[in-house]
C-alpha positions in Angstrom: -17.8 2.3 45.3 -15.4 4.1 48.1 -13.0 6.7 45.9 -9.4 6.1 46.4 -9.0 9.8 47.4 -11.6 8.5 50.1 -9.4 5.8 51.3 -7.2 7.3 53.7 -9.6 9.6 55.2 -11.9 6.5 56.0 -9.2 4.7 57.5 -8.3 8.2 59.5 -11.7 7.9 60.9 -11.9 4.1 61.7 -8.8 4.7 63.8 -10.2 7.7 66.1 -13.0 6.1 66.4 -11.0 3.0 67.7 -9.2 4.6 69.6 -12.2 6.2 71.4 -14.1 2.5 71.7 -10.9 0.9 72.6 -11.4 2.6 76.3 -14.7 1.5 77.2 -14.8 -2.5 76.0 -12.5 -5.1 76.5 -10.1 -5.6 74.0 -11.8 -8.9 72.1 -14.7 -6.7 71.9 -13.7 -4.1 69.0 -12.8 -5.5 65.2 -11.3 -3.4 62.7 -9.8 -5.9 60.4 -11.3 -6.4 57.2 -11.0 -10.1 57.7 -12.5 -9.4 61.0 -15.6 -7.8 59.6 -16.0 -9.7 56.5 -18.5 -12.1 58.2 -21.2 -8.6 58.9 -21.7 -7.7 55.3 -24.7 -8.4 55.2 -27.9 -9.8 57.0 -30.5 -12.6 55.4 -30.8 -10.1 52.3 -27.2 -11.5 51.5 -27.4 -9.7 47.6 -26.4 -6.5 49.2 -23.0 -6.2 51.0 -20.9 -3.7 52.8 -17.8 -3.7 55.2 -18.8 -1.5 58.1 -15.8 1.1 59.7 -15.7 -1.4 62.3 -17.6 -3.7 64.9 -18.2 -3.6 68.4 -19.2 -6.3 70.9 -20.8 -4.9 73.9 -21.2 -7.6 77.3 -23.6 -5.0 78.8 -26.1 -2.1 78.9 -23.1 -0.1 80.2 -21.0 -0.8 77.7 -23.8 0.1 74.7 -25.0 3.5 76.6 -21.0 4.1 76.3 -20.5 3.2 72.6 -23.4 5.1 71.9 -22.5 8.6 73.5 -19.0 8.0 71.8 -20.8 7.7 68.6 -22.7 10.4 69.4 -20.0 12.6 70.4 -18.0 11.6 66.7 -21.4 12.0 64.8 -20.8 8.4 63.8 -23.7 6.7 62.3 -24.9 3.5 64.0 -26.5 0.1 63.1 -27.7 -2.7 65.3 -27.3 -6.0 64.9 -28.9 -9.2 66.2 -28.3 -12.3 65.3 -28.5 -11.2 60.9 -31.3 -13.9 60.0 -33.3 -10.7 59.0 -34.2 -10.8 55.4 -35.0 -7.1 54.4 -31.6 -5.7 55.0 -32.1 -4.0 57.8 -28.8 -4.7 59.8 -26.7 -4.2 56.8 -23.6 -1.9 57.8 -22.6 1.7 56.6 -18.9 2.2 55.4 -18.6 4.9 57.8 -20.7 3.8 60.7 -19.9 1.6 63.3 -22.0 -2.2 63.7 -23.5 -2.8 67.4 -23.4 -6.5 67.5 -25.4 -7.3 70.5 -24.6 -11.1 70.2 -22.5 -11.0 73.8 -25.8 -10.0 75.4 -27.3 -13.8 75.6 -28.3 -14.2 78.9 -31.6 -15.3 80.2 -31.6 -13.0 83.6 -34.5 -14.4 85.7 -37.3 -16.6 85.4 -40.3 -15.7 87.3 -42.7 -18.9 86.9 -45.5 -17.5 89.4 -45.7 -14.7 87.0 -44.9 -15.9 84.0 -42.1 -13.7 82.7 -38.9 -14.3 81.7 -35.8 -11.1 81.9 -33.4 -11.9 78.8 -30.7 -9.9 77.3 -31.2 -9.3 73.4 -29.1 -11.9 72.2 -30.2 -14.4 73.7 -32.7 -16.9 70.5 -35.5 -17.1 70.4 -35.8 -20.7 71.0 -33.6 -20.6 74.3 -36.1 -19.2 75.7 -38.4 -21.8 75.4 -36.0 -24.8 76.2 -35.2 -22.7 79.5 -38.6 -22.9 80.9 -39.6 -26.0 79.2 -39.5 -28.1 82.4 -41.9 -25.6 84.0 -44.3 -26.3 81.7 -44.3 -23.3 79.7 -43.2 -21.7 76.9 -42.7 -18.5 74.9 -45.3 -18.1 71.7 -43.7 -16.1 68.9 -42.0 -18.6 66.3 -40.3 -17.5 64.0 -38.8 -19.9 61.1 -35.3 -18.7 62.3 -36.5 -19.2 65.8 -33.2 -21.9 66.5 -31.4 -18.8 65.5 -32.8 -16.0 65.7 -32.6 -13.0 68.6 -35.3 -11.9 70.7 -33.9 -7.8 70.5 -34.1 -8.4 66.6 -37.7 -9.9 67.1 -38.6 -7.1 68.5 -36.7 -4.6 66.0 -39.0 -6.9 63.4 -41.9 -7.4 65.4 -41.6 -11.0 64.1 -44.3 -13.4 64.0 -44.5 -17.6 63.2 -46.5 -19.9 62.3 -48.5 -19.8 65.5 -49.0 -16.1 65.5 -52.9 -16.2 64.4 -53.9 -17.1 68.1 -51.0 -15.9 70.4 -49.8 -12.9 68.2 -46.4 -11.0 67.1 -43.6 -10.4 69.3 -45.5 -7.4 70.6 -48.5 -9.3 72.0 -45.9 -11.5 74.1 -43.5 -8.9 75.3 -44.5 -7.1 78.9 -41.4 -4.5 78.8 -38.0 -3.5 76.9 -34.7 -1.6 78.4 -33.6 0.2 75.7 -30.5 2.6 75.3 -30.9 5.3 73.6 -28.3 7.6 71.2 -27.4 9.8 74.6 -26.6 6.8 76.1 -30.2 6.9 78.5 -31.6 3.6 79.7 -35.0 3.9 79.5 -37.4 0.4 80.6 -41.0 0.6 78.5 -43.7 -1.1 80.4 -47.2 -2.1 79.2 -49.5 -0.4 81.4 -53.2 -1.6 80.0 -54.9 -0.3 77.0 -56.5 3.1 79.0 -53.7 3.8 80.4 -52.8 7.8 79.8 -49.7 8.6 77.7 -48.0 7.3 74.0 -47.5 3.6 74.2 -44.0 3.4 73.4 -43.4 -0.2 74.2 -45.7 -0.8 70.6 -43.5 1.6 68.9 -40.5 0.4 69.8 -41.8 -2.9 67.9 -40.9 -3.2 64.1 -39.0 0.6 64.7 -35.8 -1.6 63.4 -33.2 0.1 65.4 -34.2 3.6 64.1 -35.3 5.0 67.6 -33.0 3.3 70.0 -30.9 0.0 70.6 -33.1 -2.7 73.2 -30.7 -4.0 76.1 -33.5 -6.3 77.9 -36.4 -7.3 77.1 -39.2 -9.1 79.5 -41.3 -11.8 77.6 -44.4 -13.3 78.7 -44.5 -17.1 79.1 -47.4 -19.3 78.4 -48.2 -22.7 79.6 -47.8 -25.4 76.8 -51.2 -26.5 75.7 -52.5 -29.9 76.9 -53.2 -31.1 74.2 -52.3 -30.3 69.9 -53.0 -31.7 66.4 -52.5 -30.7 63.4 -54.9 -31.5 60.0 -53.4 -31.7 56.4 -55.9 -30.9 53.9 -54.6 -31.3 50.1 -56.8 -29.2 47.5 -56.7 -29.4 43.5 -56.6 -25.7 43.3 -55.3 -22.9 44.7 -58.7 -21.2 44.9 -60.0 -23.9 46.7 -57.7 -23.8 49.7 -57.7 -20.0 50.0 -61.7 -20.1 50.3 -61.1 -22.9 53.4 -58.7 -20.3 55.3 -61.3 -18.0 54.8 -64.2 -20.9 55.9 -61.8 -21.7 59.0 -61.6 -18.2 60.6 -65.2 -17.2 59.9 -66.6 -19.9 61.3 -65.5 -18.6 64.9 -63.0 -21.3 65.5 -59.4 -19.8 65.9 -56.4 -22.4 64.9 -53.0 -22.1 66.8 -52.1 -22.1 63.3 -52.9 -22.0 59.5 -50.7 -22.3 57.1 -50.9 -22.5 53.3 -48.4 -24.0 50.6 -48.4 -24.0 46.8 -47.1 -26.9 44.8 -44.0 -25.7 44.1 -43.3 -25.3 47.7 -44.8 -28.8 48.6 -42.6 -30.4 45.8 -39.6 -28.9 47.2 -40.3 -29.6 51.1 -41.0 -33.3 49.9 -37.6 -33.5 47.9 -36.0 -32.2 50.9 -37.6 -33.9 54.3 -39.3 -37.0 55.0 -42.7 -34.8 55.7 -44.6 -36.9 53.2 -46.8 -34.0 52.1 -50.0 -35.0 49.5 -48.7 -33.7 45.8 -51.3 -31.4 45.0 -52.1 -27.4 44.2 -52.5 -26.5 47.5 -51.9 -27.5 50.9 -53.2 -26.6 54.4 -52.1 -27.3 57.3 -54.7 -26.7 60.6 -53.9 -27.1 64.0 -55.8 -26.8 66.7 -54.3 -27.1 70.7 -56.3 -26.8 74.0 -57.9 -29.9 75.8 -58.1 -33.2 73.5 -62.0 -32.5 73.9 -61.8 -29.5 72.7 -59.2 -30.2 70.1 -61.3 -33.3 69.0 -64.8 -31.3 68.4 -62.9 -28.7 66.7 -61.4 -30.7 64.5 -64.6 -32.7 63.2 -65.9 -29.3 62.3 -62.3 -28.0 60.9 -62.6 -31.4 58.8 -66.6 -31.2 57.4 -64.9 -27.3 56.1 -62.1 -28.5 54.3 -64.4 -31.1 52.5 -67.0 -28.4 51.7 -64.5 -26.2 50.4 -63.0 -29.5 48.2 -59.9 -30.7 49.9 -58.9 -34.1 48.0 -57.8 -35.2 51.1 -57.5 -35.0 54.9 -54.3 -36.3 57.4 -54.8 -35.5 61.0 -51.4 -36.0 63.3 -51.7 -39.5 64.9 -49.2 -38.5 68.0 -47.3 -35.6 68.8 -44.3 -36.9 67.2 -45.9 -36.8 63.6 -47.5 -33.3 64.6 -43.7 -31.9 65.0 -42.7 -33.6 62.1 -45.5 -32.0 59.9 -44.7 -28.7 60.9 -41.1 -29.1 60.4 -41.8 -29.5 56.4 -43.6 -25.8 56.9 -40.3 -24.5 58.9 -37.7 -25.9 56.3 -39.7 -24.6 53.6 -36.9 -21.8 52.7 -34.0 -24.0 52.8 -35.8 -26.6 50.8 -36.8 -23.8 48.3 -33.0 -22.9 48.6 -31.8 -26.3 46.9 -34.1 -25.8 44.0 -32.8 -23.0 43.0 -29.4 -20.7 42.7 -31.0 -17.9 44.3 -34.0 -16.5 45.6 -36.2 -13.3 46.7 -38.1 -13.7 49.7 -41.0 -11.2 50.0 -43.2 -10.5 52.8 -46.5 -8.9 52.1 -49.8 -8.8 54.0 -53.3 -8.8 52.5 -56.9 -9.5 53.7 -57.9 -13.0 53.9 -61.1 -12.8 51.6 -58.2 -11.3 48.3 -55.4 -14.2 49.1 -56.7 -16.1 45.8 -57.1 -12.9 43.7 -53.6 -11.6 45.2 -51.9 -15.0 44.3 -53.5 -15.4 40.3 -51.8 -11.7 40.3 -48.3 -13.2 41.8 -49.1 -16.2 38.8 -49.9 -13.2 36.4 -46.6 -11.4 37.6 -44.3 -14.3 37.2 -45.2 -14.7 33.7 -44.7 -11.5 32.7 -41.7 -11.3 34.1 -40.4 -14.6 33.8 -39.0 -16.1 36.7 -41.1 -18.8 38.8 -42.3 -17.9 42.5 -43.6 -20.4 45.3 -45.6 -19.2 48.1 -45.8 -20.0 51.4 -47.4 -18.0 54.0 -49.1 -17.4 57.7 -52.4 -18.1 55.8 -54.9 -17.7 58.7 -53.6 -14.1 59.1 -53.2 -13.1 55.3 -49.0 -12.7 56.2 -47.5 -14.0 52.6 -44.2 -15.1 51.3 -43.8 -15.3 47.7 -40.4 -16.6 46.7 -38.7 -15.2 43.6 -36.7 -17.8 42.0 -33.4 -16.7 40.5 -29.6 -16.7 39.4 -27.8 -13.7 40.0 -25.1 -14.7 37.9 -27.5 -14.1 35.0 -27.3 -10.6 33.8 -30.1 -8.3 34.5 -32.1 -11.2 36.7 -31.5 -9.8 40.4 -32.5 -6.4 38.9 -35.6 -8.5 37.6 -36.7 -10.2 40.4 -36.2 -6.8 42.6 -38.7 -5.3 40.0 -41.3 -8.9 40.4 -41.1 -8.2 44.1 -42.5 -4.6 44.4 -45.2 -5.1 42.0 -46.2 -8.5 44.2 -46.0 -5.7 47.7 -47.9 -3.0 45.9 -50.7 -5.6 44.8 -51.3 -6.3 48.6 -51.4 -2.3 49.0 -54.2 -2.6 46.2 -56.2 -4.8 48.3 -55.8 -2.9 51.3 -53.2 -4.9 52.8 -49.2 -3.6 53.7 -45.9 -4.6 52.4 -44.6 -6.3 55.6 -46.1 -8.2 57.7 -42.8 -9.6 60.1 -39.5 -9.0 57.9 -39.5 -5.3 58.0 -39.0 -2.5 55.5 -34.8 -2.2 56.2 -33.4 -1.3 53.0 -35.9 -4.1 50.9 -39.0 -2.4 50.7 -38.6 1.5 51.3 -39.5 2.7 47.9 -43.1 0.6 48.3 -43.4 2.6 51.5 -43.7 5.0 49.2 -47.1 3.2 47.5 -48.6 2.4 51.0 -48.2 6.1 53.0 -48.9 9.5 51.5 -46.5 12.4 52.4 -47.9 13.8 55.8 -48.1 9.8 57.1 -43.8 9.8 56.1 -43.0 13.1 57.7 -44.8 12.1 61.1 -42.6 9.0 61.0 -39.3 11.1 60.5 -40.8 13.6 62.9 -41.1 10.5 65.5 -37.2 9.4 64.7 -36.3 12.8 65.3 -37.9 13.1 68.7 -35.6 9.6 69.4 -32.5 10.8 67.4 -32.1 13.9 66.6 -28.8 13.4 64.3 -30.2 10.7 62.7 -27.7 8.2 63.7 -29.5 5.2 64.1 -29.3 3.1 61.2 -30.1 5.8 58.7 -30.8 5.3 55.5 -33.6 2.5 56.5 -37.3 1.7 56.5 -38.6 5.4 55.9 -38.1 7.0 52.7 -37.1 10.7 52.3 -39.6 13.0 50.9 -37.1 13.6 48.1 -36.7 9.6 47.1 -40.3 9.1 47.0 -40.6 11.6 44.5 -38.2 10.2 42.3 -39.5 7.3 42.9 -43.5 7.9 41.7 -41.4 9.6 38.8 -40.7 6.6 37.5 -42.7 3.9 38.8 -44.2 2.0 36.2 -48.0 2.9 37.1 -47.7 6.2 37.6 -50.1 5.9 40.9 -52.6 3.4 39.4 -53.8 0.2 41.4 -52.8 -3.2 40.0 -57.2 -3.7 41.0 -58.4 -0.6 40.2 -61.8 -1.9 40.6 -60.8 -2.7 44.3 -61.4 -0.4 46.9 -57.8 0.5 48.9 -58.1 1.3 52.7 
């Protein structure tokens, strides 16, 4: 909490550095008051709150390379901000920084069908994207649950993925180059040129940096042309086990779904209660779907069928037009609202582990929740191991936030344990940082804040996020409850 002998020096600052934004963007574009900035507390992680000094609005690249060097010049942190359906806390504000809402920016600059790219600004959703080019027959892959919503600049500060990221791949498989600007106020544009090409390949490490190395002002995607043909299989399963083993089946057997996806009951029963989606009640659901040609389709979907029943699925539903395909899907895309009506709060994690430990890793998440008390449902990107357990809570209860905090980072260091990582598309932000401490030794954190000071020298791009100090992660193994020993000792960790 903000001293009261701190008050007046605060507001001292919020009014030079006003007055110094106040000359480079229109006058709309700047909010000081708190009921202005009441509404950019906080992003998707909506437990942790704080007023920034003040927000600004850039329309353009110009105007973000000049708020920049003013901040800059004043030695005034910075954060980033996209759209704020990012759930690890990563474009939550500091008290004495200023916010860079990038919202303003949400133009889609040029369409080049003959090469399939598309030139958007970083506000611009996700899903505009696709309804822009829809009538050319194509459309842009990543697909994120948020995707109605969400920004393409913060999919790229997240690297975000979908449900359909198995085949077509993270935001960083379906971008071709990003303008960004950095805290000199430089544009810079990051191209892919090929996998030999000579040089760092900063276009990759500009995805999932979340707004530590520099602020993205355009960014081309890739377009793809909408398969012919799609359907989707529902297999139920009587135990969790069961379906986990037919992910694995799936994959191995060569055939690569557009996507696979994977629900627990308490996830199904909520979906049910809250869409018409008509799921199976069971343990365990999967959903399959295949796309290419309907011949193709077809003969992989006989073989995706005789899995599922050799791995015991109770039963099977395949998508009888493209209608019910959509609307089977939309039961997997509302699972977090739905999830959100059982339930006065919950923790969403984001952990990712290899396929062959997702029934080990989830009788841990079962052995967790006991312990500690508080349900979790799981849904997750099953094809490519990407899980999210949800922590069901009430933060009015005393001491429960604190517990489910606690649930959460046991669940991430338990996909460490297996070899896997703690995020697989949310980010680190301000969620995860002290498990970043479980997954990297010391010299792998120093060449990260070596890398953010080669970008930003000052460190005044959303400090304070996604890599922990040296000192913290100290403290941190201090008192972490097992004092450096694996949740699976018995399991090798890569």
């Amino acid at each position: 909490m903000t001293s009261p002998q701190a008050i007046p020096e605060l507001d001292a600052r919020r009014q030079t550095v006003a007055d110094r934004l106040a000359a480079c963007l229109p006058a709309d574009a700047l909010l000081v008051h708190p009921e202005e900035l009441a509404p950019y507390e906080c992003d998707g992680l909506s437990a942790y709150r704080r007023s920034p000094l003040l927000v600004a609005l850039p329309g353009s690249a110009d105007e973000v390379r000049s708020v920049l060097t003013i901040c800059r010049d004043l030695q005034v942190p910075v954060v980033a901000r996209g759209a704020g359906t990012g759930l690890s806390g990563g474009a939550r504000p500091l008290a004495e920084g200023v916010l860079l809402n990038m919202s303003r920016m949400n133009r889609i600059l040029e369409v080049d069908v003959d090469n399939r790219l598309a030139r958007v600004q970083p506000g611009v959703r996700n899903l505009q994207v696709s309804e822009a080019v829809a009538s050319q027959g194509l459309y842009y892959a990543p697909d994120p649950s948020s995707q109605i919503a969400c920004s393409v600049g913060g999919n790229v500060a997240e690297n975000a993925g979908g449900v359909h990221c198995l085949k077509y791949g993270l935001t960083v498989h379906n971008v071709a180059a990003v303008e960004i600007a950095t805290i000199d106020g430089d544009l810079l544009t990051l191209g892919a040129r090929g996998p030999d090409a000579p040089g760092y390949d900063l276009l990759a490490l500009l995805h999932g940096s979340e707004g530590l190395l520099a602020v993205v002002t355009e960014v081309t995607v890739r377009l793809l042309p909408v398969p012919r043909f799609a359907q989707v299989a529902v297999a139920a399963f009587d135990a969790v086990d069961a379906a986990g083993d037919a992910v694995a089946r799936i994959v191995a057997s060569g055939i690569l779904p557009a996507g696979l996806e994977m629900m627990d009951r308490g996830c199904i029963d909520a979906v049910n209660d809250f869409l018409d989606v008509s799921y199976p009640s069971c343990e365990a659901l999967v959903l399959c779907e295949l796309d290419g040609t309907e011949e193709e389709v077809q003969s992989q979907l006989e073989r995706v069928g005789r899995l599922l029943e050799e791995t015991g699925a109770t039963s099977i539903r395949m998508s009888g037009s493209e209608e019910e395909r959509l609307k089977l899907w939309s039961g997997r895309k509302a699972a977090f609202p739905a999830v959100g009506r059982i339930s006065p709060d919950y923790y969403c994690m984001d952990g990712t582990i290899p396929r062959r430990h997702l029934a080990r890793v989830l009788n841990e998440i079962r052995r967790l929740s006991d312990h500690y008390g508080l349900p979790v449902v799981n849904v997750f990107h099953a094809g490519d191991g990407n899980m999210h357990p949800l922590i069901l809570y009430d933060a009015n209860r005393e001491g429960e936030m604190e517990t489910a905090e606690r649930l959460g980072g046991e669940i991430l260091e338990a996909c460490v344990a297996v070899g896997g990582t703690i995020t697989g598309e949310h980010g680190v932000g301000i969620e995860k940082i002290d498990q970043m401490c479980v997954q990297f030794t010391s010299e792998e954190l120093q060449q990260f804040h070596d890398i953010k000071r080669a970008f930003d020298p000052d460190g005044l791009l959303n400090p304070g996020k996604a890599v922990p100090t040296l000192a913290r992660c100290a403290e941190f193994g201090a008192m972490h409850v097992h004092r450096g020993e694996l949740p699976f000792p018995e399991l090798e960790r890569f």
